[in-house]
N, C-alpha and C positions, 0 to 999 in steps of 0.2 A: 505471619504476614497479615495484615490488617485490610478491611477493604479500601482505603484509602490507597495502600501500595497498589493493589490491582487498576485503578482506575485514574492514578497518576500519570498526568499529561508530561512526556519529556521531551519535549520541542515545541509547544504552544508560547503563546496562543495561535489561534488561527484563525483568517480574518474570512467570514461570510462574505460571496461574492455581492455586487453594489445593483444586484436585479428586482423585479419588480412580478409581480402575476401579468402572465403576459407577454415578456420580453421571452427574445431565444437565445441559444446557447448551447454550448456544442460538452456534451457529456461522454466522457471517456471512458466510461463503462460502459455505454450502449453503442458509442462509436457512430453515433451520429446528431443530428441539430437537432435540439428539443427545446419545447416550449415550458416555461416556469406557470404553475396553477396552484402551487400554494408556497406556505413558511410552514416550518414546525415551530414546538412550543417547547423543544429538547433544552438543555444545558447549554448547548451551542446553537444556538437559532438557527437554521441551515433551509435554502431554497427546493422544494419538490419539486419533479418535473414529468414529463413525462413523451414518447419520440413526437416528431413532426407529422412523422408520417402513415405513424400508428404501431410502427415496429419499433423494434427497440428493448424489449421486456418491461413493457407496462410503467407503471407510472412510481416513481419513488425517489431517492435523494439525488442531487445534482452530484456527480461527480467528477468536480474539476481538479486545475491542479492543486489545489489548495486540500482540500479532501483525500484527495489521492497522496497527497504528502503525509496525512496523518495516516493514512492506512497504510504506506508501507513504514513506519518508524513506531508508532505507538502501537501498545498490547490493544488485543481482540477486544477484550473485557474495556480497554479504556476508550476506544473508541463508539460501542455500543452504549456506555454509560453517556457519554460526552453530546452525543449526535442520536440516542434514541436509536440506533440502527439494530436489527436483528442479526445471530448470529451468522444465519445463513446468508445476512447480506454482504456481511464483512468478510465470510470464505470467499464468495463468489468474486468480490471483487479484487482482496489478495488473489485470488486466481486469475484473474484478468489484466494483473497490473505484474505478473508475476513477481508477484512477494511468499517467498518460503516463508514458514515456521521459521529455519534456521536462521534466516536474515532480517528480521525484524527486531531492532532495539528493546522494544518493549517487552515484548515477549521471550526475549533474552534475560533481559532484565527479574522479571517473575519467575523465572526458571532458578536463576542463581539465588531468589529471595527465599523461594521454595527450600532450595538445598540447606541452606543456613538454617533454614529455622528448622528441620531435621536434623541439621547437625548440632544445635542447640539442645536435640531432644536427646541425643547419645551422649552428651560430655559425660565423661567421668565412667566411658561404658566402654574398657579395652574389647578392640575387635580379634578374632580370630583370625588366623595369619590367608586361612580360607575364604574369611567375608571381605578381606582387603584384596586380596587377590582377582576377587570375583568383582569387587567394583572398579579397581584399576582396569581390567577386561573389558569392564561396561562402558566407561569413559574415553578408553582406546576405542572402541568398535562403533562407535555412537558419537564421533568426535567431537566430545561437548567443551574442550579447549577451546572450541571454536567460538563462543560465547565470551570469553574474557577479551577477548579483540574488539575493543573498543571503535564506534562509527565504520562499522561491517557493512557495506551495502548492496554485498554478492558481486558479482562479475561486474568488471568496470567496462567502461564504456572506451573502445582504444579510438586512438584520432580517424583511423582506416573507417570504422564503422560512423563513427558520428560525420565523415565527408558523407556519406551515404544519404544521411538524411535530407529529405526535401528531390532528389535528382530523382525518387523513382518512388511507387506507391506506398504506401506505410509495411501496407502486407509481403512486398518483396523483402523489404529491409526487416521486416523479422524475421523471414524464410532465410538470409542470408546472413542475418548476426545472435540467430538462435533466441532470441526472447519474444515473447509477446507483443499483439498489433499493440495494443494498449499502453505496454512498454515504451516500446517507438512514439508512437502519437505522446505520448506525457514528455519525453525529452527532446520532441521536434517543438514543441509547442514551452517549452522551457528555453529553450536555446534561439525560440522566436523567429524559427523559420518554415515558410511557408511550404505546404504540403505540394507535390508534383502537380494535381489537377488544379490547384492557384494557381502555379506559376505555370502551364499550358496557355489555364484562362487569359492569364496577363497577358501571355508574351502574342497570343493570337488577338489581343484586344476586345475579348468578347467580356 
């Protein structure tokens, strides 16, 4: 596996949001409206930012949905290379968007390129009836079939839970459909519907 496979984009490109230093913007990692204060000079040019209102966790990449889209589909390695991100940024935020290991494309992807090129390294090397047994084991226990299933993108969204969205706070609607606020907020904000304290605001006229 060369580096190029590790850090191959498999859904790009992807398009930098159209802000400026200055302008705000609502960051789904920090889960609140932040102000943009610079650009990087990364692979992908991408806007900094950091919260409104000083909370937040401090100042670092915007993460919208566009960003969030490569974070849950493209490998760790590809992302950090692409956007400059550090590693512990990109855990933190697959953990906030709840993206498994297991359910990420990419990192799918790197796993099986892995295996190959191991398997490249044994041709011609009959296994013992014991070493096959012990990785059929491995592979039942560890359910790595689960990788060969092509556009996997963990528990889907049933119609019962997506009416949910927008009637009641982000944070109930993951209390009640088991994923993360972040989760919520990224496919209320996909689906282009306004959050419960919008539509309060609206409907009270304020």
């Amino acid at each position: 596996m060369t580096d190029d496979d590790r850090v191959q984009l498999l859904f790009g490109p992807y398009q930098a949001p159209p802000l400026k230093r200055g302008d705000r913007a609502t960051c789904l990692y920090r889960d609140t409206t932040v102000i943009i204060t610079s650009w990087t000079d990364a692979p992908t040019p991408w806007p900094r930012c950091r919260a409104l209102d000083g909370l937040g966790g401090g100042s670092g990449l915007l993460v919208d949905e566009e960003l969030a889209r490569a974070v849950s589909h493209e490998a760790a390695a590809a992302v950090m290379f692409w956007w400059r991100a550090s590693a512990t940024a990109v855990k933190n935020w697959r953990r906030a968007l709840g993206v498994t290991r297991m359910e990420n494309e990419g990192t799918a992807r790197l796993i099986l390129l892995a295996a190959e090129s191991g398997a490249a390294v044994l041709r011609g090397q009959e296994l013992t009836p014991e070493q096959v047994e012990r990785r059929r084991r491995t592979a039942r226990e560890k359910n790595l079939g689960r990788h060969l299933v092509g556009g996997y993108h963990g528990p889907r969204w049933t119609a019962e839970q997506l009416a949910l969205l927008g009637t009641m706070p982000d944070e109930e609607v993951a209390a009640q459909t088991g994923r993360s606020i972040a989760a919520v907020r990224l496919m209320r904000t996909r689906r282009k519907i306004a959050s419960a304290c919008d539509r309060r605001r609206r409907s009270s006229g304020t």
